[in-house]
Backbone as a printed PyTorch tensor [residue, N CA C, xyz], in Angstrom:
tensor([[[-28.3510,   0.8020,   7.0880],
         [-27.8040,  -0.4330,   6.5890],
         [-26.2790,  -0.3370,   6.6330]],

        [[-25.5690,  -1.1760,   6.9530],
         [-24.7300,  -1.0640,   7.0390],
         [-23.6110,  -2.2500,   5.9350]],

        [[-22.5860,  -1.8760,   5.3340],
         [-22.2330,  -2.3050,   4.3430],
         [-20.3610,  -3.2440,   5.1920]],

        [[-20.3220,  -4.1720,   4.5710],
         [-18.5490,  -4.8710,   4.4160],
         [-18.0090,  -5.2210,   3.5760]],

        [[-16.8770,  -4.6720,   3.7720],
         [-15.6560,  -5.2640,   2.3060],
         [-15.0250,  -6.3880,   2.7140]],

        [[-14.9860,  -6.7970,   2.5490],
         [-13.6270,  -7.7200,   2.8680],
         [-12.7780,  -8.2330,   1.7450]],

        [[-11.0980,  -8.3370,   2.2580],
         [-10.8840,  -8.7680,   0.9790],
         [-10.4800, -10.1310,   0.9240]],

        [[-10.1920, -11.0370,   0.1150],
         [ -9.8260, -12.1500,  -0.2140],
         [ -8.5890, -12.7390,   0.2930]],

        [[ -8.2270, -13.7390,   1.3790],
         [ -6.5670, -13.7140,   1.4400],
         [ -5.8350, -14.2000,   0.8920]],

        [[ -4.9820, -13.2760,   0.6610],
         [ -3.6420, -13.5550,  -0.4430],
         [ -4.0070, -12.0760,  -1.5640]],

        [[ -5.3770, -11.7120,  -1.9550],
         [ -5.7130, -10.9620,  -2.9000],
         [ -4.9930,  -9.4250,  -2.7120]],

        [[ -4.6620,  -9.1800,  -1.8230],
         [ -3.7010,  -7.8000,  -1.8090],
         [ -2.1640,  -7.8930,  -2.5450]],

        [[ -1.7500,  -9.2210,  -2.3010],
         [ -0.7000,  -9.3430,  -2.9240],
         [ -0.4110,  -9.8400,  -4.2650]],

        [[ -1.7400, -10.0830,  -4.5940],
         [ -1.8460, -10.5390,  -6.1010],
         [ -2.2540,  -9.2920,  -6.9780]],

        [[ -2.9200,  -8.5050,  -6.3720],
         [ -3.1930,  -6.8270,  -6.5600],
         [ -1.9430,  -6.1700,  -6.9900]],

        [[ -1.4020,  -6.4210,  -5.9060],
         [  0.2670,  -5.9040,  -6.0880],
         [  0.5580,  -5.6800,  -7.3690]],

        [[  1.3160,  -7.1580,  -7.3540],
         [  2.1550,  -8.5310,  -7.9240],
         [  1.4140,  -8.0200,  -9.4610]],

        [[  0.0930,  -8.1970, -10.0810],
         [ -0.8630,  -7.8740, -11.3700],
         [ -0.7610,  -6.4550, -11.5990]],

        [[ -0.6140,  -5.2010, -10.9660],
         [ -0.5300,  -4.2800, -11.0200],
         [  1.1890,  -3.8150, -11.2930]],

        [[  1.7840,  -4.4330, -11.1860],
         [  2.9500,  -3.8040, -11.8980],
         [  3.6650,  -4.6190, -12.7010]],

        [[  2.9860,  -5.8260, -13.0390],
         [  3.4480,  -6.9100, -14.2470],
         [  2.3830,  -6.2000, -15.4000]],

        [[  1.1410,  -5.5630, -15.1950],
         [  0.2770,  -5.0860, -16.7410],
         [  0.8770,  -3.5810, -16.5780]],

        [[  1.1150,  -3.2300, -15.1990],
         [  1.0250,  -1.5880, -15.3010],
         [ -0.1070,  -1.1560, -15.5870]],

        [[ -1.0170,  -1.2950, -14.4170],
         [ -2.2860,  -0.8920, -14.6070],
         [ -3.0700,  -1.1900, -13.6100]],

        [[ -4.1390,  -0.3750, -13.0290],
         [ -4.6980,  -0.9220, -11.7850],
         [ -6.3050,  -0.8590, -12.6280]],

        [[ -6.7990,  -1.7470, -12.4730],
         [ -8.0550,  -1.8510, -12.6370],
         [ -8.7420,  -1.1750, -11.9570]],

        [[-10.4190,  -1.0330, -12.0670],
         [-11.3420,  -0.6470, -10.9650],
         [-11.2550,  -1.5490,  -9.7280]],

        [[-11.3480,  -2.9010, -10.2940],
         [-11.7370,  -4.1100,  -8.9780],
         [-10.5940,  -3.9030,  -8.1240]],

        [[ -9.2840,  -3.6680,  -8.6420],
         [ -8.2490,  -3.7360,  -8.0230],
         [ -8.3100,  -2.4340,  -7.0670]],

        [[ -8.4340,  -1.3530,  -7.3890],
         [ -9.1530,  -0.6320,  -6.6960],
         [ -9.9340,  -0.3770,  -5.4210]],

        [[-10.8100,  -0.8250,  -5.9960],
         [-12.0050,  -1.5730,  -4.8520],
         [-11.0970,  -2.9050,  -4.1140]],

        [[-10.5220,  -3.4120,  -4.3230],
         [ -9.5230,  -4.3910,  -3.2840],
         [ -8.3410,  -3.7590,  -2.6000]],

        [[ -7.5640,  -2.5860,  -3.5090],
         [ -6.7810,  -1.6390,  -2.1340],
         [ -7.7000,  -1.1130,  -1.3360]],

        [[ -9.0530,  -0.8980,  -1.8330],
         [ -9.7840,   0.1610,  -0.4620],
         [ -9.8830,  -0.5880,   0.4680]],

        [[-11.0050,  -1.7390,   0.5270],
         [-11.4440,  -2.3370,   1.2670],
         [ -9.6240,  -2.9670,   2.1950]],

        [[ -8.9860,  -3.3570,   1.5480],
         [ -7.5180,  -3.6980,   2.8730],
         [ -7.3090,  -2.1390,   3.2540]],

        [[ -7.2590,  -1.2200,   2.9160],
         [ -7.0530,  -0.1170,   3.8120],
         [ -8.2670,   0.1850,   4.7580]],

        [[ -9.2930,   0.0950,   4.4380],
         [-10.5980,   0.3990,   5.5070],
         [-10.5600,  -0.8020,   6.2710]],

        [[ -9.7010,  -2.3040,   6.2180],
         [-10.1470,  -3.0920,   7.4310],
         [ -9.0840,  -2.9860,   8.4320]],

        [[ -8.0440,  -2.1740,   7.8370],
         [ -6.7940,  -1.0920,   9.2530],
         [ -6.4400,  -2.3510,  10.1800]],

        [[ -6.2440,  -3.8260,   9.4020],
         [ -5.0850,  -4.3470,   9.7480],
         [ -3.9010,  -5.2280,   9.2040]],

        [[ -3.9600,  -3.9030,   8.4510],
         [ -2.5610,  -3.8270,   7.3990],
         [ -1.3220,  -4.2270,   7.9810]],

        [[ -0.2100,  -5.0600,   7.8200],
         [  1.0130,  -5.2770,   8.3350],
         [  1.6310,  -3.4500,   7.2740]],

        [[  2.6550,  -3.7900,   8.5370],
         [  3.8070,  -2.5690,   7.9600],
         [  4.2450,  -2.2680,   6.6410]],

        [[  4.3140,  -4.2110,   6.2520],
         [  4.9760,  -4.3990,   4.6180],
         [  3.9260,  -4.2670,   3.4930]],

        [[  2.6850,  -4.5340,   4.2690],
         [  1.6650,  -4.5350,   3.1600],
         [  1.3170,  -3.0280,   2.8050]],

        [[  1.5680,  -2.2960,   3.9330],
         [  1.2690,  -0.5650,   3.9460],
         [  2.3550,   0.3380,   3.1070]],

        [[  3.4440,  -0.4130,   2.9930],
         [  4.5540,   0.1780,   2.4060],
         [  4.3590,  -0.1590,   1.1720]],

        [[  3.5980,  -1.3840,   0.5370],
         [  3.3220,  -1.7680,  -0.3730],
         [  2.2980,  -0.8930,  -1.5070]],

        [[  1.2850,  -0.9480,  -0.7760],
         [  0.3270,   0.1920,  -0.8530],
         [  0.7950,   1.3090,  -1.7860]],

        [[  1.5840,   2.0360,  -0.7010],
         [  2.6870,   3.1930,  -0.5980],
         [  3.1220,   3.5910,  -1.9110]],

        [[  3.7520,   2.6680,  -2.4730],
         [  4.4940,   2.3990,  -3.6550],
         [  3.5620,   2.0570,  -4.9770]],

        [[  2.4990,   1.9460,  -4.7620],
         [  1.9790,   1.5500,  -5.8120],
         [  1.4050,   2.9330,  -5.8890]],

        [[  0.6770,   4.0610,  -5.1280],
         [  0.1370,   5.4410,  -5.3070],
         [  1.2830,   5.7610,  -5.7910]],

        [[  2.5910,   5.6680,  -5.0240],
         [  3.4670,   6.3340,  -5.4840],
         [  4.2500,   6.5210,  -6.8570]],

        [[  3.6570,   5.1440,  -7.5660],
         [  4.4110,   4.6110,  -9.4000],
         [  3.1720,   5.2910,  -9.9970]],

        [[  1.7310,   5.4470,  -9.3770],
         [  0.9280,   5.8510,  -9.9680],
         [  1.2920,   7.7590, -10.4230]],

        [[  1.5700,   8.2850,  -9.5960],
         [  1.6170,   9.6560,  -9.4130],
         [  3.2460,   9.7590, -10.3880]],

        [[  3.6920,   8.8530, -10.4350],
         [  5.1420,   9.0090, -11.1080],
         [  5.4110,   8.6980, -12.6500]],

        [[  4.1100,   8.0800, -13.0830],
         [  3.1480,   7.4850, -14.5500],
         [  3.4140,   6.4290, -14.7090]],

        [[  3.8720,   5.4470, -13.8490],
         [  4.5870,   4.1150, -14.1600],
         [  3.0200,   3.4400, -14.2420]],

        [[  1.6890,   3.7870, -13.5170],
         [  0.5690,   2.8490, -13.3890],
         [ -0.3740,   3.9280, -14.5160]],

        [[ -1.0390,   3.2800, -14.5130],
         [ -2.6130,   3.6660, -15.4440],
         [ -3.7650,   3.0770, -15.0440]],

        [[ -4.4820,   4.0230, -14.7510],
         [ -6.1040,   3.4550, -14.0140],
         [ -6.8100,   3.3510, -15.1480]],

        [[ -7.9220,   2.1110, -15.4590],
         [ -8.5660,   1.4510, -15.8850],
         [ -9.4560,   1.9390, -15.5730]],

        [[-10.5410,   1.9760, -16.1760],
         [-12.2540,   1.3250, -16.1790],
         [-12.4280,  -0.2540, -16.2620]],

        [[-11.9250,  -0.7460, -16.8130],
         [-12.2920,  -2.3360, -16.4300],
         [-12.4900,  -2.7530, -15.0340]],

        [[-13.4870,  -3.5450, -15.0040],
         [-13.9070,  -4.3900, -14.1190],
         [-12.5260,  -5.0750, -13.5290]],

        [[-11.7630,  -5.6840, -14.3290],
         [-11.0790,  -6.8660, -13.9630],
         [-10.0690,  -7.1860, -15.4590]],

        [[ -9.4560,  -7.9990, -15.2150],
         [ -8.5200,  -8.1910, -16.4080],
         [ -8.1640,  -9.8680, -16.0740]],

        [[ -8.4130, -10.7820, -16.9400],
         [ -8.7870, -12.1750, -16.8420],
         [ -7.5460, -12.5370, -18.3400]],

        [[ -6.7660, -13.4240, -17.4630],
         [ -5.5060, -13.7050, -18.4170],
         [ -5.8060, -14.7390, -19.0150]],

        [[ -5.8980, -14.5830, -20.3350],
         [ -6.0260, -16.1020, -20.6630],
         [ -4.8380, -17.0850, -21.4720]],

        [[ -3.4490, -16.4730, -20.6380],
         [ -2.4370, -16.8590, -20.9490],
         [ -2.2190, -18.2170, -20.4960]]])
């Protein structure tokens, strides 16, 4: 059987964009960097993007979640 991710467009950059306004990457969010890295046609800026977000992670600026998702009800 064979399985697909796909992700949502626009949803990598809202990944981003949500991930360093809570400081925090969710699971889903997660599961939405994988799947844009496994469909390997990432622009340059979106890869550098990426980049930077492992990279705030490893530096303690991010915090990984167990949540599913994080739903603003601002």
């Amino acid at each position: 059987m064979e399985f697909s991710l796909n992700l949502l467009p626009c949803a990598l950059s809202d990944v981003i964009v949500q991930a360093y306004t809570k400081r925090e990457l969710t699971q889903a969010d997660r599961y939405g960097l994988m799947a844009a890295i496994l469909e390997q046609n990432l622009t340059e800026e979106e890869q550098h993007a990426i980049d930077r977000l492992i990279h705030s992670y490893y530096r303690g600026r991010l915090k990984l979640t167990d949540e599913l998702s994080v739903i603003d009800g601002e």
